[in-house]
C-alpha positions in Angstrom: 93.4 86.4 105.3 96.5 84.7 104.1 97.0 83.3 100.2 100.2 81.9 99.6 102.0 83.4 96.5 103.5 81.3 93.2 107.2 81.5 93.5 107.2 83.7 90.6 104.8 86.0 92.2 106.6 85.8 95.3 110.1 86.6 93.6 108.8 89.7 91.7 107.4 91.4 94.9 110.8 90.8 96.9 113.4 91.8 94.3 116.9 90.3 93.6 118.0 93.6 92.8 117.9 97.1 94.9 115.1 99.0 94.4 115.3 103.3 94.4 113.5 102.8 97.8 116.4 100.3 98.5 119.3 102.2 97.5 118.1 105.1 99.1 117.8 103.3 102.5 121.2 102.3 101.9 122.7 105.4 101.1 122.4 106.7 104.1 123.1 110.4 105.3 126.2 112.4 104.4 128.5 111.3 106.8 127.6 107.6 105.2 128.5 108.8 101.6 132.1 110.7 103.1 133.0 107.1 104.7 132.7 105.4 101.5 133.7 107.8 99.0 137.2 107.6 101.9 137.2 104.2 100.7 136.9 105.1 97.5 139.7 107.3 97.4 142.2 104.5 99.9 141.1 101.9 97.5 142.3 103.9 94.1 146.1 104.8 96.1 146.5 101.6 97.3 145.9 100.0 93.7 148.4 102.9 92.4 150.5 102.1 95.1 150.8 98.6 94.4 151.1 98.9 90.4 154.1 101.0 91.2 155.9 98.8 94.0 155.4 95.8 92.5 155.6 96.6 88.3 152.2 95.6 88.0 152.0 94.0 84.2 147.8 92.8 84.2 146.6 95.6 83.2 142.8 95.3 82.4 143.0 93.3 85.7 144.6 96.7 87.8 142.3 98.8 85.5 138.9 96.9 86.3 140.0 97.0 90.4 140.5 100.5 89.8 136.9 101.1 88.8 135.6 98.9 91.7 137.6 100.8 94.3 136.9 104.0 92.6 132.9 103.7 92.5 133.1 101.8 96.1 131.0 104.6 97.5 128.2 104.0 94.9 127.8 100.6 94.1 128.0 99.5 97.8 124.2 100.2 98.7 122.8 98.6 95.7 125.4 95.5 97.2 123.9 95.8 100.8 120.5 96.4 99.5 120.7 93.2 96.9 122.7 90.9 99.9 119.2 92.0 102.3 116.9 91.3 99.8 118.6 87.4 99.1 118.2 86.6 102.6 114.2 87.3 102.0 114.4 85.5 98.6 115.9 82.1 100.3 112.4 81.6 102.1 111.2 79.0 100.2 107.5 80.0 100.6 105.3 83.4 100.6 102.3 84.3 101.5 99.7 87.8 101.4 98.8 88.9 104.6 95.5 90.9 105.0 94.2 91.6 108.5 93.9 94.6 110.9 95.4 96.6 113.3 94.6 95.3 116.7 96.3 97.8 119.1 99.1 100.4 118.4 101.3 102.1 120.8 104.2 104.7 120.9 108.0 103.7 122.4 111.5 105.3 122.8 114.0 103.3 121.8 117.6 103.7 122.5 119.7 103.5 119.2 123.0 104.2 120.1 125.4 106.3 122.8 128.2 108.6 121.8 130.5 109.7 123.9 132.0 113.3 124.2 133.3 116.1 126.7 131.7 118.7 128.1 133.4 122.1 129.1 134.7 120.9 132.2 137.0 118.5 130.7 134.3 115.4 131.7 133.4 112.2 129.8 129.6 113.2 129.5 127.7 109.8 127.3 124.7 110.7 125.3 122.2 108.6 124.8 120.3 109.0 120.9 117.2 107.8 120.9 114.2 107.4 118.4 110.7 107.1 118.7 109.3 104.3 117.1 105.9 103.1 116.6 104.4 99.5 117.7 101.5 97.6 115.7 99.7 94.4 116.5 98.4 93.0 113.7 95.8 90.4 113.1 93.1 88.7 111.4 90.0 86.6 112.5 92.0 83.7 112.2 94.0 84.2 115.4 97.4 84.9 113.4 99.4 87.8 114.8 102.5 89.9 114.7 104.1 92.6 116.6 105.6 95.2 113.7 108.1 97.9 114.7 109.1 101.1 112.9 110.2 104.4 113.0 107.8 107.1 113.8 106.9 109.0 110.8 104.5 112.0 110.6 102.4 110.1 108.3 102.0 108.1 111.0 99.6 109.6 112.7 96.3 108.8 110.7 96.9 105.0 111.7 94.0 103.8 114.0 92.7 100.6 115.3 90.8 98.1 113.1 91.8 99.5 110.0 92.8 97.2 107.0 96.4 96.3 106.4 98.2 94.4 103.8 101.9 92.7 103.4 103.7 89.7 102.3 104.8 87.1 105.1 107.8 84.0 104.0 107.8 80.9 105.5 110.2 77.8 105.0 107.1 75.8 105.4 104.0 75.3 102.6 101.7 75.9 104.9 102.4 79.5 105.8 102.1 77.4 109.2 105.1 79.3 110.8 106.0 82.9 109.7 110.2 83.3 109.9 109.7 87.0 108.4 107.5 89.5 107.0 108.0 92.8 104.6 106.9 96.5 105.5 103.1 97.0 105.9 100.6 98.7 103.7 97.3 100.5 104.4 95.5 100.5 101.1 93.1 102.6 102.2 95.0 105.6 103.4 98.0 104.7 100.7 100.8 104.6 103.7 103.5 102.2 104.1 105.0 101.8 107.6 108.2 100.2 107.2 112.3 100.3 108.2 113.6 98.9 105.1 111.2 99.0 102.0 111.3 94.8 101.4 108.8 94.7 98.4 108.3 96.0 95.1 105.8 98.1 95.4 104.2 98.9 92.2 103.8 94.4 92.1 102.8 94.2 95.3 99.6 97.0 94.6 99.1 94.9 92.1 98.6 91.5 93.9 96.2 93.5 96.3 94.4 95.2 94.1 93.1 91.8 92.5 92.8 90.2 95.5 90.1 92.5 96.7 88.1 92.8 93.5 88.6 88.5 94.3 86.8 89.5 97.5 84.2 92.0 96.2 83.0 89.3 93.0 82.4 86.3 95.8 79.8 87.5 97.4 77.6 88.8 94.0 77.9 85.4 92.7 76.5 84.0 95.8 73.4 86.4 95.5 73.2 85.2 91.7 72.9 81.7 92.9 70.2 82.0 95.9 68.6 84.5 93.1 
């Protein structure tokens, strides 16, 4: 099943601005946070540096870089987050996705290689990898994606045929050609399997929750009228 979304609808589910969820993504592990708090800290001595040197006489204009520079390491998720979020917003179309999973299936994917040295003086590369987890998802209609994530613990009560939801975007009014789609939800288990958390989730529960009372009402009024 696929129900295209109102603009409005469509904006409030994919946020302009970061989200927790979002920021969290974005903030990364600690080694992120020492990098930009670095920054941070470059940023504020350079601006010193440069009032100094130069005889600097703006200065609200010095003082309002100063804050920037200084609060570099947290502002810049919610800007990464934001910037991530306005690529999914310029889809001019979006849509509600509800179908099933058709086949899952467990992969190791390499992420990255670091190089280091081992005791005998020798350039030894490591390879880090992750598992991640593959679903196929589909409806009766024929439409289908391939979704990949991270593998997650929670992961493991996922099955075949069981009921998914998300939101799909499309430059076309048709939903005939899908460019991108959001993290998936299974509303019966309550689990999202996503990378990056795309929607808004307490809106999108929302949209689903009234689509499927939509879906449970049809078929009573049917019995009503053959009644």
């Amino acid at each position: 099943m696929l129900v295209p979304l109102t603009r409005q609808k469509f904006e409030q589910v994919v946020p302009l601005i970061a989200t927790g969820l979002q920021y969290k993504y974005y903030w990364g592990k600690f080694s992120n946070f020492l990098q930009r708090l670095l920054i941070s800290v470059v940023a504020v001595v350079v601006i010193l540096l440069v009032t100094v040197i130069f005889k600097l006489e703006f200065a609200s204009i010095v003082f309002v870089f100063g804050v920037i520079g200084a609060f570099f390491w947290l502002w810049y998720p919610v800007f990464q987050a934001s910037m991530r979020n306005i690529q999914c917003r310029r889809y001019k179309y979006g849509g509600f996705f509800r179908g099933r999973v058709l086949d899952w299936w467990i992969t190791d994917e390499l992420i990255g290689k670091t190089e280091t040295v081992n005791n005998k003086g020798e350039l030894v590369i490591v390879e880090n990898r992750e598992k991640q987890i593959n679903l196929d998802i589909g409806d009766d209609t024929g439409f289908s994606i391939e979704f990949v994530a991270p593998l997650r613990p929670a992961h493991k009560v996922i099955t075949r045929g069981q009921i998914v939801e998300m939101v799909v975007m499309s430059n076309r009014s048709d939903l005939s050609s899908i460019e991108e789609f959001s993290d998936i939800y299974f509303p019966n288990r309550d689990l999202w399997v996503s990378d990056y958390p795309y929607l808004r989730r307490d809106f999108f529960n929302e949209v689903g929750r009234r689509l499927r009372e939509d879906q449970q009402q049809k078929p009573r009024r049917r019995r009503r009228v053959e009644d």
